[in-house]
Backbone bond lengths (Angstrom), bond angles and torsions (degrees), N, CA, C in turn:
res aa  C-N    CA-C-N  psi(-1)  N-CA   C-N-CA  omega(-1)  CA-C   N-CA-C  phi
1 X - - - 1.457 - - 1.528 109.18 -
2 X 1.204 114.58 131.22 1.315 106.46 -174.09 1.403 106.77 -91.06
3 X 1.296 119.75 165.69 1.700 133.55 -170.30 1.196 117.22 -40.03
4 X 1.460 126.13 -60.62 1.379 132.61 162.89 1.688 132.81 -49.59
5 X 1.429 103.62 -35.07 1.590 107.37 174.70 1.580 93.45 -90.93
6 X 1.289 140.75 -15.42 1.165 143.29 178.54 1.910 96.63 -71.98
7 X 1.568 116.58 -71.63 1.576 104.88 -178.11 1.642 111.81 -44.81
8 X 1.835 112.59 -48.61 1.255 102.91 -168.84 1.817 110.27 -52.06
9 X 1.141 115.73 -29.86 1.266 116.80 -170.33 1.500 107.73 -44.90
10 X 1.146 89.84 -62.36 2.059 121.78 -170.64 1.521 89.83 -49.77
11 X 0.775 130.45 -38.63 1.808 132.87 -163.59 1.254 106.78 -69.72
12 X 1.424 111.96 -62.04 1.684 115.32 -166.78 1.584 91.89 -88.51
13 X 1.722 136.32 -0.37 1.302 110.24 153.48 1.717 113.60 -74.85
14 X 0.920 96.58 -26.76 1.925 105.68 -178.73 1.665 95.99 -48.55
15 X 1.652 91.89 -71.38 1.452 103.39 -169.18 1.713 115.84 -47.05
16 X 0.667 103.41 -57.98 1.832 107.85 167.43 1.338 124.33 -30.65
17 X 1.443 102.67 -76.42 1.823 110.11 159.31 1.059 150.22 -43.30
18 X 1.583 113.71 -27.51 1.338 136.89 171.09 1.309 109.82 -96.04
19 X 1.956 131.47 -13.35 1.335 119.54 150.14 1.226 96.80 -81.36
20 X 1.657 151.25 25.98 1.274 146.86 -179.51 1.715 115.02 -76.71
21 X 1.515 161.30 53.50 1.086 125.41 -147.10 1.722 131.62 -62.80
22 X 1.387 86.40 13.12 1.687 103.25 -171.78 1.358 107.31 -80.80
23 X 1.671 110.91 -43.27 1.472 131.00 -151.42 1.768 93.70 -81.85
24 X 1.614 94.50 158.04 1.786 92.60 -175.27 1.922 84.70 -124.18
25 X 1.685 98.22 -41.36 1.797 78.55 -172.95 1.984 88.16 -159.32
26 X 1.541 94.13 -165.30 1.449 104.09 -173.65 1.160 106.83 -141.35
27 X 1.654 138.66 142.58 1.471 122.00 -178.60 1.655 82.05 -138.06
28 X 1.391 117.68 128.02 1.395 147.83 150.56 1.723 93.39 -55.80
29 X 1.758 90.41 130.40 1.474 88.69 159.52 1.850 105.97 -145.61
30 X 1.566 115.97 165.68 1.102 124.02 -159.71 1.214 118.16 67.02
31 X 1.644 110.21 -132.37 1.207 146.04 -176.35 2.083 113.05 -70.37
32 X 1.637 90.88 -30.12 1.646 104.19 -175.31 1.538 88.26 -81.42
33 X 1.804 146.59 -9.88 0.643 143.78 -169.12 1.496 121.48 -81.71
34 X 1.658 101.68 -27.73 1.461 141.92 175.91 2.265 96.46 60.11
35 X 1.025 102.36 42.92 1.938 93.88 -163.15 1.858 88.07 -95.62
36 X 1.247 123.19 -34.86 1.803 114.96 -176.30 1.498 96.27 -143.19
37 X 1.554 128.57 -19.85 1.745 106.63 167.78 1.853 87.82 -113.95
38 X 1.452 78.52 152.92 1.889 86.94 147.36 1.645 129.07 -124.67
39 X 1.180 118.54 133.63 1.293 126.86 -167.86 1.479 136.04 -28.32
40 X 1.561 115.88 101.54 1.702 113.63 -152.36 1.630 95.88 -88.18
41 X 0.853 117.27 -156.18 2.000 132.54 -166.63 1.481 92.16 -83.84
42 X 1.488 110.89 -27.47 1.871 94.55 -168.75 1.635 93.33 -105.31
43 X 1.266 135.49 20.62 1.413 115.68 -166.25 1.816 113.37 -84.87
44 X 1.248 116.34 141.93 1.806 106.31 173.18 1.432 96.10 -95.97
45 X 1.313 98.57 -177.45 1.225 112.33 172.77 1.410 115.72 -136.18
46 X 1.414 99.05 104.33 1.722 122.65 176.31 1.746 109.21 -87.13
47 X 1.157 106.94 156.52 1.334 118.05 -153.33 1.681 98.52 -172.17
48 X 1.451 85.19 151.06 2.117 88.57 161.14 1.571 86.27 -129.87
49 X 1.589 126.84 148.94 1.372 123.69 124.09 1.183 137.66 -64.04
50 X 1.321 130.42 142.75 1.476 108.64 158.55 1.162 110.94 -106.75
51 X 1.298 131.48 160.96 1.895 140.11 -167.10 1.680 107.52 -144.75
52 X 1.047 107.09 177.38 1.549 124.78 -168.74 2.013 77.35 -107.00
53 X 1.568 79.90 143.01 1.326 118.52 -159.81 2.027 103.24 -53.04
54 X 1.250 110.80 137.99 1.932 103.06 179.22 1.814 108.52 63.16
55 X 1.562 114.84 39.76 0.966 96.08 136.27 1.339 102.19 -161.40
56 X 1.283 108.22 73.37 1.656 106.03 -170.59 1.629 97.83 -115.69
57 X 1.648 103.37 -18.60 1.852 76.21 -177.52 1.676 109.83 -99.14
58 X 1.837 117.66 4.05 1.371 103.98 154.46 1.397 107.25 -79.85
59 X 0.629 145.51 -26.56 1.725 126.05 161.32 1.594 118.68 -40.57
60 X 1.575 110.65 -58.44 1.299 117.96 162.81 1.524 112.12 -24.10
61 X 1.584 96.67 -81.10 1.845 103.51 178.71 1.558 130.17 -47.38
62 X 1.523 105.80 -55.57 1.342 110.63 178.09 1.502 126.27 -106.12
63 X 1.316 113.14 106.59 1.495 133.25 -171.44 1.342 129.51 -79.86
64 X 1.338 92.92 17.07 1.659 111.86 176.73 1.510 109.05 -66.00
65 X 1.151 111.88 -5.77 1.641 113.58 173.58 1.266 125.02 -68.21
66 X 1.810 104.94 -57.49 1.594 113.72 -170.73 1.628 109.71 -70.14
67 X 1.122 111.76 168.13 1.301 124.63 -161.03 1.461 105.09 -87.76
68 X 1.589 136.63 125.94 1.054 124.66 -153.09 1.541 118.88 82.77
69 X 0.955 113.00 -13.05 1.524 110.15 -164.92 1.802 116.19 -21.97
70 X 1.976 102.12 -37.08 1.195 107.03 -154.90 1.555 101.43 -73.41
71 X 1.130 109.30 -17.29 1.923 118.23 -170.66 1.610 107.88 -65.47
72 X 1.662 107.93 -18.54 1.707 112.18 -152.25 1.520 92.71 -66.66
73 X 1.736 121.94 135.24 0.910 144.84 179.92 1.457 104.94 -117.90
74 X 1.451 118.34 -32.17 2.139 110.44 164.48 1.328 108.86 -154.23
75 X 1.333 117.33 134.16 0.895 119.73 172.32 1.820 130.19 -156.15
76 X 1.696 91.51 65.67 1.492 129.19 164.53 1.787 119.79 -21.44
77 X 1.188 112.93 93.97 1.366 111.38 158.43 1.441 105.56 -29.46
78 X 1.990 106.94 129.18 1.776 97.39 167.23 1.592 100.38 -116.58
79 X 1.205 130.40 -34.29 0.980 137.04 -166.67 1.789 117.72 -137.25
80 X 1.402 117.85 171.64 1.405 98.24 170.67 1.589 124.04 -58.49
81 X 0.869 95.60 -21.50 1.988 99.44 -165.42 1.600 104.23 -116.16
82 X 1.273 112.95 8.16 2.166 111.14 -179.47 1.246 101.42 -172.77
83 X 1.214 88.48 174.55 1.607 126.91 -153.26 1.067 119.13 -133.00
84 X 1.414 127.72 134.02 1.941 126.37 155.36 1.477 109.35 -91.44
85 X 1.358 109.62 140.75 1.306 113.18 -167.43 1.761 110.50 -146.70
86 X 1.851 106.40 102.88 1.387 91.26 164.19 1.560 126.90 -100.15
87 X 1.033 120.88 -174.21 1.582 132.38 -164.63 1.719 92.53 -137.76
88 X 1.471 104.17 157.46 1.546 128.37 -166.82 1.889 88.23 -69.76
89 X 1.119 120.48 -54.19 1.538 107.46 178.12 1.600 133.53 -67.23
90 X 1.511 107.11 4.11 1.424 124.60 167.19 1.329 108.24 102.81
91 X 1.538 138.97 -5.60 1.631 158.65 -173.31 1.425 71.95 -71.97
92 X 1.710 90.53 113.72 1.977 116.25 147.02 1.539 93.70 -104.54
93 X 1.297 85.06 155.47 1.555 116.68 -166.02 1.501 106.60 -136.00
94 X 1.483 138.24 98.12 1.459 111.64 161.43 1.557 113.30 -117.50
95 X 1.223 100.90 138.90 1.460 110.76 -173.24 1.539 115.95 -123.36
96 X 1.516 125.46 165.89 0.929 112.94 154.45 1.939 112.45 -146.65
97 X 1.502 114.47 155.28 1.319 107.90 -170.86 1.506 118.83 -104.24
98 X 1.248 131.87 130.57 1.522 133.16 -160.68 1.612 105.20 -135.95
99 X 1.308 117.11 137.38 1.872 105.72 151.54 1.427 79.33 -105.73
100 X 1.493 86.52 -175.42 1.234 139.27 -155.99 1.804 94.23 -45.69
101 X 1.269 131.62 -58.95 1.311 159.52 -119.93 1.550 94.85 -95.31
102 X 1.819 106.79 -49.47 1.421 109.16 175.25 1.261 139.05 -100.55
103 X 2.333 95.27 29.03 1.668 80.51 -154.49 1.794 110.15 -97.51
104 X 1.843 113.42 19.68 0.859 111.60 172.28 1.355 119.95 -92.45
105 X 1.123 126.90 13.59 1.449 125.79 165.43 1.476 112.78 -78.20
106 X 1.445 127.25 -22.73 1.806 138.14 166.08 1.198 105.94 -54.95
107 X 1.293 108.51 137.62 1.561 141.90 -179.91 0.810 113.98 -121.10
108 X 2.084 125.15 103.86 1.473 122.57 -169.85 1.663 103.93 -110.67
109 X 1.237 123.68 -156.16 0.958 152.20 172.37 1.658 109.04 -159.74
110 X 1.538 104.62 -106.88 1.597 115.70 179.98 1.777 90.45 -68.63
111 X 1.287 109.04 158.11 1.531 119.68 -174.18 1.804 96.78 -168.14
112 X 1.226 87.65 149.17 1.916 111.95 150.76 0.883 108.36 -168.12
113 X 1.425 103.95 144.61 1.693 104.95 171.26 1.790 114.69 -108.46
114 X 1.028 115.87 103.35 1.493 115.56 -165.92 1.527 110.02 -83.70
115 X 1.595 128.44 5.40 1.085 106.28 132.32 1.739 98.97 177.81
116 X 1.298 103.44 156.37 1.249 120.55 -153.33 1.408 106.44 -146.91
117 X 1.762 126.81 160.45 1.447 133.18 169.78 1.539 103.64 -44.13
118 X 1.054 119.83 166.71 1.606 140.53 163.59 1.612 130.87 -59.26
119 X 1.341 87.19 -24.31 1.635 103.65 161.54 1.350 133.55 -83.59
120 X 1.980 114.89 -21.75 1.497 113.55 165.88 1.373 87.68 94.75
121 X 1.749 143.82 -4.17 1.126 107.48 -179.95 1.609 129.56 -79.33
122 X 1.535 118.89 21.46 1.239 122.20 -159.35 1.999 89.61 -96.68
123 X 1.938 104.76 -25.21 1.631 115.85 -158.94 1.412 82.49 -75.04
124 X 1.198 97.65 -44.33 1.727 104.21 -149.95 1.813 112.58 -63.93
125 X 1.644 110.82 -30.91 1.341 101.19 163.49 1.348 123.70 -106.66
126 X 1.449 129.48 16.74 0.953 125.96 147.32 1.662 115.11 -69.62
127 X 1.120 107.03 -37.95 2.026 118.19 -179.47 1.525 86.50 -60.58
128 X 1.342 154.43 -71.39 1.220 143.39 -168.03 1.381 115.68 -42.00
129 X 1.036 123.80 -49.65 1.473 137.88 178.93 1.053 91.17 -52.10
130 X 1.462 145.24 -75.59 0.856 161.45 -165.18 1.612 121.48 -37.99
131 X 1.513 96.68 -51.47 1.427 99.26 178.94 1.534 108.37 -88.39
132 X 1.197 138.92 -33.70 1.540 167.34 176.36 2.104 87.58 -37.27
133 X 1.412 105.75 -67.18 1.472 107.76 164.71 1.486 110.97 -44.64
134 X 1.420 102.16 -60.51 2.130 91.30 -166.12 1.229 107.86 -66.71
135 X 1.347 130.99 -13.52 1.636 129.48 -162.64 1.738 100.83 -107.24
136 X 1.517 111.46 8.75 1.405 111.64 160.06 1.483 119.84 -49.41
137 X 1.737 118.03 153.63 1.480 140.14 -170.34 1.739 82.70 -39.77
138 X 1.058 118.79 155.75 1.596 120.91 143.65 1.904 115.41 -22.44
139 X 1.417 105.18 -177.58 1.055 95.58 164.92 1.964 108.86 -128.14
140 X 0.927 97.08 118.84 1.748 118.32 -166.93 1.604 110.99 -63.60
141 X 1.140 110.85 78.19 1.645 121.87 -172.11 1.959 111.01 -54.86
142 X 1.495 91.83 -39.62 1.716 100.68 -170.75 1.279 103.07 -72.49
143 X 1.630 115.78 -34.83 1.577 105.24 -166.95 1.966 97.85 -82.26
144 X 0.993 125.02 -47.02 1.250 143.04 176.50 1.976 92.59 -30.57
145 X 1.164 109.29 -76.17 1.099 117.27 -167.96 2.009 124.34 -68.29
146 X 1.331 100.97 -12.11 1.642 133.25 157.92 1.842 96.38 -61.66
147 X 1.509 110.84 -83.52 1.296 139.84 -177.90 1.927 98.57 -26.26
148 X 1.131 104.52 -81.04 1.571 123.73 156.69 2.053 113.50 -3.39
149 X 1.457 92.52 -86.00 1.231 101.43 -165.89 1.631 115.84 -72.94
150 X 1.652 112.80 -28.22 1.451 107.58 150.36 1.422 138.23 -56.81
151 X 1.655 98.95 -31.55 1.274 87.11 -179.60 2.040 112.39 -75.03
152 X 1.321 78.05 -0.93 1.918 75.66 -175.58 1.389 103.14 -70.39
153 X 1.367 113.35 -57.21 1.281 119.55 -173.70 1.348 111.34 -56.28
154 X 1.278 134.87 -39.48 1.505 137.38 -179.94 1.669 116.19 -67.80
155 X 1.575 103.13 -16.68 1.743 111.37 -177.27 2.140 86.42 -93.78
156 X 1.274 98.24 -40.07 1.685 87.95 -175.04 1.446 98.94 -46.42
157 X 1.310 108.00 -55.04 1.871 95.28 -147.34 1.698 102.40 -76.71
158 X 1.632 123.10 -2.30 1.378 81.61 -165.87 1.827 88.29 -96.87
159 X 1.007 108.68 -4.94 1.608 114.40 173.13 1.536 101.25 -49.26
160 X 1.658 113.63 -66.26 1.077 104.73 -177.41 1.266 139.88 -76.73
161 X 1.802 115.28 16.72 0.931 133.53 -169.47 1.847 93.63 -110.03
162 X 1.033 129.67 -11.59 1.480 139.17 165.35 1.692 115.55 107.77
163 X 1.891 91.00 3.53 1.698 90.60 164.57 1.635 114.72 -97.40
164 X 1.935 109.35 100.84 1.017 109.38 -165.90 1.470 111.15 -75.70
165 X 1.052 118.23 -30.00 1.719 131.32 -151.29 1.800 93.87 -78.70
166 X 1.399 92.57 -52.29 2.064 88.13 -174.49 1.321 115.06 -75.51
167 X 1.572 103.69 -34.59 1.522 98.35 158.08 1.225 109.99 -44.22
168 X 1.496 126.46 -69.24 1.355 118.73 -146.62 2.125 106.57 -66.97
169 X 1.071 114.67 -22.31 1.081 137.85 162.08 1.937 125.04 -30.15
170 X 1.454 76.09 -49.96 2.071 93.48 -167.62 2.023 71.93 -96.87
171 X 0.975 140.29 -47.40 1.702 96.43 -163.35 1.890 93.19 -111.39
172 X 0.860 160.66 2.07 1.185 136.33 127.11 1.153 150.88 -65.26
173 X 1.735 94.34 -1.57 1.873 105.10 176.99 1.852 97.38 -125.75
174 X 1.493 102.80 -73.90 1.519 108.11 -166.81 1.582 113.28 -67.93
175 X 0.934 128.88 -8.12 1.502 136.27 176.38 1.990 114.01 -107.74
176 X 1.677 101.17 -28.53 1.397 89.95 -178.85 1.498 82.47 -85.06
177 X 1.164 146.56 -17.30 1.543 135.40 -161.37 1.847 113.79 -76.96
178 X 1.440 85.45 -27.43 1.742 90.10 171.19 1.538 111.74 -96.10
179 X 0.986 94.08 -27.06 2.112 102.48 170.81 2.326 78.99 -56.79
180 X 1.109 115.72 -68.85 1.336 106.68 -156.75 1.764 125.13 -54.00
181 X 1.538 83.23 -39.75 1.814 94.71 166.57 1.907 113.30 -50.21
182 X 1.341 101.58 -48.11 1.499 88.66 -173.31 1.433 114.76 -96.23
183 X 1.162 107.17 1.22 1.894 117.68 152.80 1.360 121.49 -72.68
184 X 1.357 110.87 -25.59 1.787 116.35 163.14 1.886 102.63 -72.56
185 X 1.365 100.52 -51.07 1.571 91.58 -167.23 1.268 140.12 -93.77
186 X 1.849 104.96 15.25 1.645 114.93 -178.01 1.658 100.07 -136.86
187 X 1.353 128.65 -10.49 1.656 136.35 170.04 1.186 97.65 -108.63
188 X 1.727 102.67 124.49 1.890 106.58 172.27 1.845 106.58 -102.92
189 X 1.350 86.93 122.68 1.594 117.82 -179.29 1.587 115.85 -29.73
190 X 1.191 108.01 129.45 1.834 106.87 -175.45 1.762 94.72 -46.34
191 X 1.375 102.28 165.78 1.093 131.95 178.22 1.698 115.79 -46.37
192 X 1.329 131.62 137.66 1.478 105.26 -175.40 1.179 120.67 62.96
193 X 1.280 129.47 5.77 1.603 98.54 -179.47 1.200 99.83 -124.29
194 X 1.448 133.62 166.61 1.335 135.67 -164.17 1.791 100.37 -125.76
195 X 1.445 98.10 120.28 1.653 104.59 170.39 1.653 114.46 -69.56
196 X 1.350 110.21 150.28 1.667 90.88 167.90 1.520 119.34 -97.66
197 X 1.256 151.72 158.46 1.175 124.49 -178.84 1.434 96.54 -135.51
198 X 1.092 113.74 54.84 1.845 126.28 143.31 1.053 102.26 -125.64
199 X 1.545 150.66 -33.00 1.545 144.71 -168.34 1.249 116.91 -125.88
200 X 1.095 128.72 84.34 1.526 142.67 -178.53 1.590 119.52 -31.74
201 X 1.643 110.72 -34.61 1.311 139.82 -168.89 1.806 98.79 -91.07
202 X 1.442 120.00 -23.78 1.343 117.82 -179.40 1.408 119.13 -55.07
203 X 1.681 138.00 131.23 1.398 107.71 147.87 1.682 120.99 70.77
204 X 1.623 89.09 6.50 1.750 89.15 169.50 1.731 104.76 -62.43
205 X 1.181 124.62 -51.60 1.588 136.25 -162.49 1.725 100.20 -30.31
206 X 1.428 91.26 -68.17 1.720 115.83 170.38 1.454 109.99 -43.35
207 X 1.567 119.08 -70.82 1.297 93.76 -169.35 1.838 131.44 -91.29
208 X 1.243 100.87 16.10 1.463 127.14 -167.51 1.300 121.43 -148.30
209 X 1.630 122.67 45.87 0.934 129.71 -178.58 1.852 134.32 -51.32
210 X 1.403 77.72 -23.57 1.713 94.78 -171.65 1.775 107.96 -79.25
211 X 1.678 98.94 -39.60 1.457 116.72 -164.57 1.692 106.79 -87.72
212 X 1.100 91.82 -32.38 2.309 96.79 -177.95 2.081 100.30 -50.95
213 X 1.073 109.95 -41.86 1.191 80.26 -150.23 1.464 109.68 -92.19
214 X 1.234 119.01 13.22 1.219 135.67 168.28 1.719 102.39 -78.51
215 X 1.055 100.67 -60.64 2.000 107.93 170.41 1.450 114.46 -47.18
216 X 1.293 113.68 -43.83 1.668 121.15 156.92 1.486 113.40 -40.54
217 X 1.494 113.79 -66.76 1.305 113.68 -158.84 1.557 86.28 -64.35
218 X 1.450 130.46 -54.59 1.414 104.75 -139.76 1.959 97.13 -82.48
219 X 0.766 127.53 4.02 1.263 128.90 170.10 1.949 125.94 -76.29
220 X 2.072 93.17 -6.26 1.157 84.69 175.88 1.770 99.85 -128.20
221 X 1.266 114.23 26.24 1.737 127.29 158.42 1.187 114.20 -70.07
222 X 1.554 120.07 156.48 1.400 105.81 147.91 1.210 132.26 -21.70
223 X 1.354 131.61 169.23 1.480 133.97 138.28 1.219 127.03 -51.33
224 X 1.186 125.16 -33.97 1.544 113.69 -172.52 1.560 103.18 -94.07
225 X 1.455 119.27 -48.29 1.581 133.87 156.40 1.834 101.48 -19.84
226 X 1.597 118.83 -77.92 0.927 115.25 157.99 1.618 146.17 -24.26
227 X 1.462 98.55 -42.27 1.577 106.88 168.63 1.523 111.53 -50.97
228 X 1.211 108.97 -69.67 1.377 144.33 -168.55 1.561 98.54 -41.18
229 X 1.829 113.82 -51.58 1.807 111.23 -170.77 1.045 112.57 -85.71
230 X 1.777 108.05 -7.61 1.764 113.55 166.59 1.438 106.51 -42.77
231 X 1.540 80.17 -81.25 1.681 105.98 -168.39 1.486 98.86 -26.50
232 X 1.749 123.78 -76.96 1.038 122.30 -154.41 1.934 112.75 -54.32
233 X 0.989 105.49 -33.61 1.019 111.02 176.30 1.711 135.95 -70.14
234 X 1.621 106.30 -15.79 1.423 137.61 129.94 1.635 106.40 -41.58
235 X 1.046 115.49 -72.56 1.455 108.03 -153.30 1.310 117.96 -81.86
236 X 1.488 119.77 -11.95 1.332 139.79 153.29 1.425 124.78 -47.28
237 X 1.384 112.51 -62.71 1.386 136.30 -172.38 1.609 124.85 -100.80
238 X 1.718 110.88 -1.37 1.303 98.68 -167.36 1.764 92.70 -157.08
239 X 1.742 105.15 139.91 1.501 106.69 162.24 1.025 126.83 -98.27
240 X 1.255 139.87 -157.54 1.188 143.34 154.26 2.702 93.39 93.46
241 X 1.220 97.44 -8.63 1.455 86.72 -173.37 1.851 107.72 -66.37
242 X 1.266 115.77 165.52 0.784 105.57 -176.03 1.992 131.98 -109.85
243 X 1.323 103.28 126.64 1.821 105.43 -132.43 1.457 91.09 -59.87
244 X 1.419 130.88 -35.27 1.837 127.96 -155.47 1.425 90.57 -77.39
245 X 1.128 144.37 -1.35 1.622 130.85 -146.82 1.450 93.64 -133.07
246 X 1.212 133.43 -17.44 1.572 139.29 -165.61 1.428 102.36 -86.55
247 X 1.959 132.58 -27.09 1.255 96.21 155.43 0.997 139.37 -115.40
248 X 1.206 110.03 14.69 1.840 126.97 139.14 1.279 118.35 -22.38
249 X 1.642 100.92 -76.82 1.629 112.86 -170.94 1.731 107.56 -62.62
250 X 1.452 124.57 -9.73 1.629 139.08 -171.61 1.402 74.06 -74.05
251 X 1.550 118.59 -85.92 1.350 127.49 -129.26 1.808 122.18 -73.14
252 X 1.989 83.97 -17.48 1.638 101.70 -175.21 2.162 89.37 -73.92
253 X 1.621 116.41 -41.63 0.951 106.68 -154.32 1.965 92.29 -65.47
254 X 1.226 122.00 -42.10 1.194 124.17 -148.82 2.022 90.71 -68.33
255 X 1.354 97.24 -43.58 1.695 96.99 -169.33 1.778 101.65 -59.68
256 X 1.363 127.05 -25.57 1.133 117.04 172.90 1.907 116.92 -75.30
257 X 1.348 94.38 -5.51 1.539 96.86 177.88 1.659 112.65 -73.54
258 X 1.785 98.08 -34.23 1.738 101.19 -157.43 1.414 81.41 -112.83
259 X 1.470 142.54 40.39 1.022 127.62 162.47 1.874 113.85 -81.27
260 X 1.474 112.17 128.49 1.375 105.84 -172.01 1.540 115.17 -111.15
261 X 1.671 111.06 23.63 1.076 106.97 -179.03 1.472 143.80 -105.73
């Protein structure tokens, strides 16, 4: 969608909601937020509503609200409170619906709220959410990097146990995903580019130009091949791993290579 049919979109959702008497406000999020990206050809537009209390999950059900409604071709429960939603012209949409009561369970980053009661309480608990995230535990490099190298070893063996797919699973998803957490939090991001810090997998290209395409390649090796350029690629790019345990996780990956059973 290009930029302009992208704002008009946002408009006649405004307009809609605010003839809503259900609806209390609307908070733009990300990129639909336009606050540090603005909206490219592939961007959706995620959003929460907020509503007056007991009627947020007919909203859920009946989509006679959003604009277009009649175009909707899917629109998959994702969570208790939202939805992914495409349209016949390819516009994804994910949303989710909240009053007042549930709107601290949302997890923002970029945000606006384009409009809300007179009192600000729609800003004011989204800003909690908000800070509730930044005032999280530290971030635990040793356990992260523990987490990491087991899961390698746990994707080795079931590979070599002949479950390729979950193997490939624990070290191309759940193990590169903690390789990614502590690649957000010990390498500072090229210049200009903005990390996301709900999706670990977001916007690596951008902020890790040097390191993505190594994660590329090993994402299209084997699984066990893969294990192996994890690791190295751990020990390349990141401290805090832990040195007595690194040739363990070598020898477990290699013994799952010559396993003949």
């Amino acid at each position: 969608m290009e930029l302009e049919a992208f704002r008009r979109w946002t408009q006649r959702l405004i307009d809609n909601l605010k003839q809503d008497e259900r609806v209390l406000g609307l908070v733009m999020l990300g990129s639909a937020a336009e606050i540090r990206r603005i909206p490219d050809a592939w961007s959706d537009h995620d959003f929460f509503v907020i509503t007056q209390p007991g009627v947020q999950e007919a909203m859920r059900v009946n989509l006679d609200w959003l604009p277009d409604a009649e175009q909707i071709v899917l629109s998959p429960r994702e969570t208790e409170h939202g939805l992914k939603v495409l349209f016949a012209d390819g516009h994804v949409i994910e949303f989710a619906v909240f009053d007042l009561e549930e709107v601290h369970r949302a997890r923002v980053n970029d945000y606006r709220v384009l409009f809300e009661p007179a009192d600000g309480a729609i800003s004011a608990l989204v800003r909690q959410s908000e800070e509730r995230d930044a005032s999280a535990p530290p971030f635990d490099h040793g356990r992260e990097a523990e987490l990491l190298l087991s899961l390698v070893v746990i994707g080795s063996g079931r590979v070599a146990r002949g479950e390729v797919l979950v193997g490939s699973r624990f070290i191309k998803d759940f193990a590169l995903s903690a390789y990614l957490r502590m690649l957000a939090h010990q390498v500072a991001p090229a210049p200009g580019s903005i990390p996301d810090n709900l999706d670990p997998f977001r916007r690596v290209e951008q902020c890790y130009p040097q390191i993505a395409p190594r994660i590329h390649a090993l994402l299209l090796l084997p699984p066990l091949d893969a294990a192996t350029a994890l690791v190295d690629l751990a020990v390349s790019t990141l401290h805090s791993l832990p040195a007595a345990a690194l040739p363990v996780v070598r020898s477990e990956i290699e013994r799952a290579k010559n396993y003949n059973g």
